[in-house]
C-alpha positions in Angstrom: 169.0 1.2 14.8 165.1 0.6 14.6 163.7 0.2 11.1 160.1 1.6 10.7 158.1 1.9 7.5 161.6 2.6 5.1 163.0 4.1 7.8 166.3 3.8 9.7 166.0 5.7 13.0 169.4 6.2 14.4 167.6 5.7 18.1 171.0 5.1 20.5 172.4 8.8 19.4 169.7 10.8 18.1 165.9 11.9 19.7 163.1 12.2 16.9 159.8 13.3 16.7 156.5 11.2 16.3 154.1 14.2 15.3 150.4 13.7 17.1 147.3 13.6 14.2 144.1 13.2 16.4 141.4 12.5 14.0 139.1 12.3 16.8 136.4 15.2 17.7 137.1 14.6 21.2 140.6 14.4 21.9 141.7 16.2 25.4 143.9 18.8 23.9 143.5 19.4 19.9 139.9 17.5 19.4 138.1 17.9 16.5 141.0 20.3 14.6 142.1 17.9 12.6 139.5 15.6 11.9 138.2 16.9 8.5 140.7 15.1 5.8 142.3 18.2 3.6 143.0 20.2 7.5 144.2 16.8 8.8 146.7 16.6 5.8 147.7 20.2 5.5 149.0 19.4 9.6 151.2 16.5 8.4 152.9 18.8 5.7 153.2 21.3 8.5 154.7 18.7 10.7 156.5 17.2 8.5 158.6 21.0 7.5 158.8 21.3 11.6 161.0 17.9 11.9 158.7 15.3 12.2 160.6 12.0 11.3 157.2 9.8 12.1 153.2 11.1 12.0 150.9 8.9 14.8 147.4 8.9 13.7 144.7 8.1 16.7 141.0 7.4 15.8 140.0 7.3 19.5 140.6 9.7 22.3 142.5 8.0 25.4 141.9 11.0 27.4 140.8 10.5 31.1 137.6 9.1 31.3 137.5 8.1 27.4 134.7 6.1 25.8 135.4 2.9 24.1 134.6 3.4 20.2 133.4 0.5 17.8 136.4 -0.8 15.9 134.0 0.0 12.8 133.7 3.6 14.2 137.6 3.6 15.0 138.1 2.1 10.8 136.4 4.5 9.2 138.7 7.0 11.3 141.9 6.3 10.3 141.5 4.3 7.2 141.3 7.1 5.2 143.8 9.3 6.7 146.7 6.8 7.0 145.9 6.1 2.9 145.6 9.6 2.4 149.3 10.3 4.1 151.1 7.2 2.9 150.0 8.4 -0.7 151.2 12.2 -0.4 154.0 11.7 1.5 157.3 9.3 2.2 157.5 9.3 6.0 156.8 6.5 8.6 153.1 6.5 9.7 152.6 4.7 13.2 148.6 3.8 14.1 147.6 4.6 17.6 145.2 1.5 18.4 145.2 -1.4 21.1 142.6 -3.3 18.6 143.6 -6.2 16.7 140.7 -5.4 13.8 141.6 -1.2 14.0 145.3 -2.6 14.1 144.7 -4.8 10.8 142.9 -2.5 8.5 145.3 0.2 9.3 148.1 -1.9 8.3 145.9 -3.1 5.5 145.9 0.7 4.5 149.4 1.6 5.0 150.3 2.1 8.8 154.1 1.0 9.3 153.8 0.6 13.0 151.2 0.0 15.7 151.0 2.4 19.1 149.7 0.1 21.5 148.2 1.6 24.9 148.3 -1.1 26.7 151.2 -3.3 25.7 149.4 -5.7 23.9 147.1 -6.5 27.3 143.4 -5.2 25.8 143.3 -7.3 22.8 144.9 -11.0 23.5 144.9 -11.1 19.1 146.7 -7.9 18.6 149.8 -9.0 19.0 149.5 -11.6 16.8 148.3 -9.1 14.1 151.7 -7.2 14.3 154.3 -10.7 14.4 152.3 -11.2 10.8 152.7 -8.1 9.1 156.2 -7.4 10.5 155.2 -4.0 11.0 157.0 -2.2 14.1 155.0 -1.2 17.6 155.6 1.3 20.7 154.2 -1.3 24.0 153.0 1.6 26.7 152.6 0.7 30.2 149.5 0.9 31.8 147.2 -0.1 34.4 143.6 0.1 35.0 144.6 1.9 38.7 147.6 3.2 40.1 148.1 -0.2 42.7 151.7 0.0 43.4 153.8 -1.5 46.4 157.2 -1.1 44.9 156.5 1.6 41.7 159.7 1.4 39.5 159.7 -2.3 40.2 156.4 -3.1 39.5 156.2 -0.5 36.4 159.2 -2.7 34.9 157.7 -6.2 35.8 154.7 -5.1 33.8 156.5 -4.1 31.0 158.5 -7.2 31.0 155.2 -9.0 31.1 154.6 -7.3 27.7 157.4 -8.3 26.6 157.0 -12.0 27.1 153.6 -11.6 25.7 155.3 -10.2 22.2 157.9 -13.0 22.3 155.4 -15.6 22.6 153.1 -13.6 19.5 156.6 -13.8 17.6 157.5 -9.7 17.9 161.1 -9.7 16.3 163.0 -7.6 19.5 164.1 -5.1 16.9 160.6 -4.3 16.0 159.5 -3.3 19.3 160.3 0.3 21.3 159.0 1.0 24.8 157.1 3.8 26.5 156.6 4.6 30.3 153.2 5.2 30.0 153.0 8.9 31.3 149.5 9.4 32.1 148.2 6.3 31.9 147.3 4.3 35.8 149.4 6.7 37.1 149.4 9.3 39.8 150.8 12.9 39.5 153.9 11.7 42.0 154.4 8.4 39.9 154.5 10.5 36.3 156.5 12.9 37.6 159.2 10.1 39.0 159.0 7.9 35.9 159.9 11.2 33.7 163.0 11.4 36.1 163.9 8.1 36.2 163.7 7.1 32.5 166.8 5.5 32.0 165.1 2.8 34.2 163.5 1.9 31.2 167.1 1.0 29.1 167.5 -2.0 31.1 165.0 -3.5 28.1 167.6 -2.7 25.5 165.3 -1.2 23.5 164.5 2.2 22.0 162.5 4.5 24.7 159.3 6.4 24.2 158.5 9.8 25.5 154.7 10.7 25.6 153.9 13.6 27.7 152.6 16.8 25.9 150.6 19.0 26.6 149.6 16.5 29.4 148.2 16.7 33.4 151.5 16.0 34.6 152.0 19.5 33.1 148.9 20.9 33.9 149.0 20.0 37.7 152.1 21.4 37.7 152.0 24.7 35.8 147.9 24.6 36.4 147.8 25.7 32.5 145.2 24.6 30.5 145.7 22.2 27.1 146.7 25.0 25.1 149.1 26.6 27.5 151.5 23.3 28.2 154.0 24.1 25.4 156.9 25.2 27.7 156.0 22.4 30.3 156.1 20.1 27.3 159.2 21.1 25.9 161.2 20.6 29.7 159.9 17.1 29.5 161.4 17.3 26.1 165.2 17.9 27.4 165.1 15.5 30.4 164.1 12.9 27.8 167.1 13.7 25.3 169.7 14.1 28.3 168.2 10.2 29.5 168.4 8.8 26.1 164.8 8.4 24.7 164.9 7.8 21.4 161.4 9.0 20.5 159.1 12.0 21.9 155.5 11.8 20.8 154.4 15.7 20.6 151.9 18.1 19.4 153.8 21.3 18.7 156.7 20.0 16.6 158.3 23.1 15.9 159.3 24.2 19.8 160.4 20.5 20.5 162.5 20.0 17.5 164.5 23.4 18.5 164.6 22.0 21.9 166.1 18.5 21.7 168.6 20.2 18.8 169.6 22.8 21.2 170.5 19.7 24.0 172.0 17.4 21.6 174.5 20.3 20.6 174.9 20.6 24.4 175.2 16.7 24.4 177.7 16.4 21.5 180.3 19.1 23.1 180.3 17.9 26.6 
């Protein structure tokens, strides 16, 4: 069991939903659709009514080649969106940040967990930030380039690295959920392998994170733009549910909630 916000997630049988809010105008797939406050809200309620058990909200775009906002930029983002959807609704809200000052003012306005990038490696303070408020957080991998010698080995002694690094801020274990990082310092071959090989990543004891929609993983593969990755999305989708993640961060709610319900029945009668 994981606790986030007044949340039991139930994250060693069941797959849920972290719905994607991009309040950004740049955003790779869905900029600048949901960055005007009433449209941004009427997606939660949408999400919500699709099966989304958690809403991430993300003032900056990490897309390829992203530029670096102002953490005052970044605040004045999110602020208002994560009071905005803690007021109107009861469901976990999880801040996508790897800044310690974005990380504190969204807490400061509500955010029940803290989506990290780059497992607490950006911003030496951030961790810190979360041990105080007690507030949950998803540690990504990531690396500035794809420099393997050994992938799957050296993708889980950098994770393990993050992991020492939220022991050390004071990170309760039971706080803390991993994600592979699809996407991020990471070649086609390696995302694609990492996606196969989840279960790699249970050997933290600790609930899994599945990013990948609408992503170039998908793209390279299909070669389908943004808006066309749905189907590609949703295959990531059931590997992750057949290899235990207990999270998938996606855009089109709707089509992956029928899909991991669909494989868990499968699941449940085998």
């Amino acid at each position: 069991m994981m606790k986030i916000g007044n949340r039991e997630f139930d994250t060693a049988n069941h797959t849920y939903i972290m719905g994607i809010l991009n309040v950004t105008p740049d955003s790779f797939s869905d900029g600048g659709k949901w960055n005007d406050l009433d449209r941004a809200l009427f997606h939660v309620e949408e999400m919500i009514g699709d099966g989304a058990s958690i809403i991430d909200i993300g003032g900056e775009s990490t897309r390829p080649g992203y530029t670096i906002l102002p953490d005052e930029e970044e605040i004045a983002r999110v602020v208002p969106v994560i009071r905005a959807v803690k007021e109107r609704f009861d469901i976990p809200v999880s801040l996508d940040t790897y800044k310690s000052a974005v990380a504190l003012a969204g807490i400061e306005a509500g955010a029940d967990m803290i989506n990290d990038i780059w497992g607490l490696k950006y911003d030496e303070r951030l961790g810190e930030v979360i041990a105080k408020a007690g507030v949950a957080c998803c540690l990504m991998h990531n690396r500035k380039e794809p420099d393997y010698k050994d992938y799957i080995r050296d993708l889980l002694a950098d994770l393990e690295e993050t992991m020492e690094m939220a022991e050390r801020a004071g990170i309760s274990r039971e706080k803390i959920c991993v994600d592979p990082g699809v996407g991020f310092g990471k070649t086609y071959e390696n995302n694609l392998e990492i996606i196969g090989k989840l279960e790699v990543l249970h050997t933290f004891g600790l609930p899994v994170l599945l990013g990948t929609s609408r992503k170039s993983v998908i793209g390279l593969t299909l070669d389908l733009p943004a808006n066309e990755r749905v189907e590609g999305t949703l295959a990531t989708t059931v590997i992750g549910v057949l290899k235990g993640a207990a999270f998938v961060r996606v855009h089109d709610v709707k089509e992956n909630m029928r899909a991991i319900r669909m494989t868990e029945a499968i699941k449940g009668a085998v």
